[in-house]
MARTI-806805 format. One line per 2 residues: number of its first residue (from 1); their letters; for each residue x, y, z of C-alpha. Coordinates in steps of 0.5 Angstrom, whole numbers. Example, Ala and Ser with C-alpha at 12.3 -4.5 7.8 and 13.67 -1.06 7.14 Angstrom:
1	as	25 -9 16; 27 -2 14
This chain:
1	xx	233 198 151; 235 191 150
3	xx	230 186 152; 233 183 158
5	xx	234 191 161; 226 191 159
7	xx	225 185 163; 229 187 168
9	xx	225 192 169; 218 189 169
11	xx	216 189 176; 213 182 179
13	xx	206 182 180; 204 184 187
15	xx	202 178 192; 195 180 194
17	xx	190 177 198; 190 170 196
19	xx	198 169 199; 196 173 206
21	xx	190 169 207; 194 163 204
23	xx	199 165 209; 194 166 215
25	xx	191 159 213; 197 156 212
27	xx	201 158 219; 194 157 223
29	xx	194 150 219; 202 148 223
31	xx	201 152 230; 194 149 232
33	xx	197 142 230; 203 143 234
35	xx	200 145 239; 194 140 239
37	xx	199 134 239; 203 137 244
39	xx	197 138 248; 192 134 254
41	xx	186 134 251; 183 129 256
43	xx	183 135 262; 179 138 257
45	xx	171 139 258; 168 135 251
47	xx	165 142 248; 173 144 248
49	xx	175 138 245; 169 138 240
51	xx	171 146 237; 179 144 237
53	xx	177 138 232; 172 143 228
55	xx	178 148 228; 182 143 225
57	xx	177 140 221; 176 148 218
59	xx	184 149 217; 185 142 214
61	xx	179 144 209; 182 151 208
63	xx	189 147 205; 185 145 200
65	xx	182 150 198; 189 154 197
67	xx	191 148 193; 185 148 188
69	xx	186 156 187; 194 155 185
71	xx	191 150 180; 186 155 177
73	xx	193 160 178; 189 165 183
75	xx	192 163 190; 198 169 187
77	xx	196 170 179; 202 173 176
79	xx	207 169 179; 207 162 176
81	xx	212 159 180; 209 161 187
83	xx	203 159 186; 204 152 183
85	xx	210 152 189; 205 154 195
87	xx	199 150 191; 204 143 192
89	xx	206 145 199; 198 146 200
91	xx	196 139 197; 203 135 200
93	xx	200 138 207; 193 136 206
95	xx	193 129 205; 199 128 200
97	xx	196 129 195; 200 131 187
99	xx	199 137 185; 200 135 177
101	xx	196 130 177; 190 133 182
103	xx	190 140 177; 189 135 171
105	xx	183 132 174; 180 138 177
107	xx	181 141 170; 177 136 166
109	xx	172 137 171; 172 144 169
111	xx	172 142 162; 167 137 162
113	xx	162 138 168; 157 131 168
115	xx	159 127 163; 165 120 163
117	xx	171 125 162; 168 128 169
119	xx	172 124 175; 169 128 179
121	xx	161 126 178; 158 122 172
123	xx	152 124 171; 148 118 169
125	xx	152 114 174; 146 112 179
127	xx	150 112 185; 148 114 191
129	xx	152 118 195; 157 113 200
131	xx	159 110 193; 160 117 189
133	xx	164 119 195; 169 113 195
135	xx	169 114 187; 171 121 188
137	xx	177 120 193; 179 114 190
139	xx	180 119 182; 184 123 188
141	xx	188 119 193; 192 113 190
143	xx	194 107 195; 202 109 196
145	xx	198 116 199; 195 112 204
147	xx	201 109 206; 205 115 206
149	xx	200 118 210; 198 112 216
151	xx	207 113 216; 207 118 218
153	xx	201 119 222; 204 112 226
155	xx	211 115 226; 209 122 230
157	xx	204 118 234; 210 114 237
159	xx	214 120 238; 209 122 242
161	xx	208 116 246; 215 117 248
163	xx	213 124 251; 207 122 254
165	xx	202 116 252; 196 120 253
167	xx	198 124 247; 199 119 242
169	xx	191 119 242; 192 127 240
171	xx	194 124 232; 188 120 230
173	xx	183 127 234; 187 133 231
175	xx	190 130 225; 187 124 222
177	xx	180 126 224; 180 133 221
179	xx	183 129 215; 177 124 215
181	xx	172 130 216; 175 135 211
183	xx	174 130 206; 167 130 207
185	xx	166 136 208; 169 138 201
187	xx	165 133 197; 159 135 200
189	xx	159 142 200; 163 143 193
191	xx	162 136 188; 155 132 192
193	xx	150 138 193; 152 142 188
195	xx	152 137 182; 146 133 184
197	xx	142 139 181; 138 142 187
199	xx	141 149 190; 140 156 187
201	xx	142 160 181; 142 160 174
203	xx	143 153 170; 148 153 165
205	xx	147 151 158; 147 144 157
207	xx	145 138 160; 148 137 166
209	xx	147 143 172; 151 146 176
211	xx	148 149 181; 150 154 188
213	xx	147 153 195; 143 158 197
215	xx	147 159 204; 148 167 207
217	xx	155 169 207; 158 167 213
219	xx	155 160 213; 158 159 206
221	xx	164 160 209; 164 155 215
223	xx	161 150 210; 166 150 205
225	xx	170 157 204; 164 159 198
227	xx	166 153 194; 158 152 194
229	xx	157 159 190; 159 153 185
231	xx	156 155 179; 160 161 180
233	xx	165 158 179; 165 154 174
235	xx	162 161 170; 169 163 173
237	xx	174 159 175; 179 165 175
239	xx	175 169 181; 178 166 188
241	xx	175 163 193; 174 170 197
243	xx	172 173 191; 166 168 190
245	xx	160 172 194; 161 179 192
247	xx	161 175 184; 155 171 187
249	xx	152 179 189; 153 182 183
251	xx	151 176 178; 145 176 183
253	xx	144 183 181; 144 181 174
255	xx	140 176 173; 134 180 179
């Protein structure tokens, strides 16, 4: 047999359950968006309007999530193509953001957790928290990203105002508030609180530690999609971010 006949012959990898979830987050992202806008949440009881914001914060959230597993190629492993496509879709919908870049920067993070390759956190910086959060944002989202996103968000805004003027005000309450609240949910639970060495677990090696905030499975979960089982995660990056608690479990179980 030829090598093009065995290539041929060679069945692609199954999608698996990273690219269902993915596609549930992703189609959960797009109909709660659409239907928010379009929506008149001033009829609303204030509770209604607060569980729709937190919704939308938790799916924006979870468009990150997706882009980061793509730049560790676990969102669908074994197919490159997809996974590096869905990540870029992932990150555009997020906030913009460019996949190449952002998976070099998170890669060096990887490499170098703490120390002044890390654009994520320097260790001997002193900051406080406000200060290591506009760092943090400002290695990811360049000006140009801001005024594509303000753009947009005042394009769609003014469509909406044609419609009806109440609905204008859904853009900033739906779109551009979960942005916000998703971008301090991220650096809170996946880079400020595991890094600044308070949570549980074990401390790798070296003099910066990486630690796992100690939060039940459904609480990790709302948090940050498991991404505070940190140092799970960087002791394995190719574990996706629904395979991080049983990884937690039998690490725990290891180490009990």
């Amino acid at each position: 047999m030829s090598d093009e006949a065995m290539a041929c012959s060679v069945s692609p990898a199954p999608l698996g359950r990273g690219f269902w979830l993915g596609i549930v987050i992703f189609l959960g992202w797009l109909a709660s968006l659409i239907a928010l806008l379009l929506a008149h949440p001033a009829q609303w009881p204030v509770p209604a309007v607060l569980l729709a914001i937190a919704g939308r914060t938790f799916l924006q959230t979870g468009l990150f999530i997706l882009g980061h597993d793509a730049m560790h190629r676990t969102l669908v492993p074994g197919r490159r193509v997809l996974n590096d496509g869905l990540g870029r879709l992932a990150l555009v919908l997020y906030a913009g953001l460019p996949f190449g870049p952002c998976r070099r920067q998170h890669l060096r993070h990887h490499r170098s957790p703490g120390s002044l390759r890390d654009p994520d956190f320097r260790l001997a910086s002193g900051d406080g928290a406000l200060r290591w959060y506009v760092r943090f944002m400002g290695n990811y989202l360049s000006w140009m990203q801001l005024a594509l996103l303000l753009i947009t968000w005042i394009v769609s805004a003014a469509l909406l105002l044609d419609l009806d003027p109440q609905r204008a005000m859904n853009v900033v309450a739906f779109w551009v508030l979960p942005l916000v609240l998703s971008s301090f949910q991220l650096f809170l639970f996946g880079t400020y609180f595991p890094h600044r060495g308070q949570g549980s677990g074990p401390v790798p090696s070296g003099n910066h530690a990486v630690r796992s905030l100690g939060y039940s499975h459904l609480l990790s979960l709302l948090a940050c999609y498991h991404f505070g089982y940190h140092w799970e995660h960087h002791a394995y990056p190719d574990v996706p971010w629904f395979g991080l608690p049983e990884l937690r479990r039998r690490v725990s179980l290891d180490h009990g």
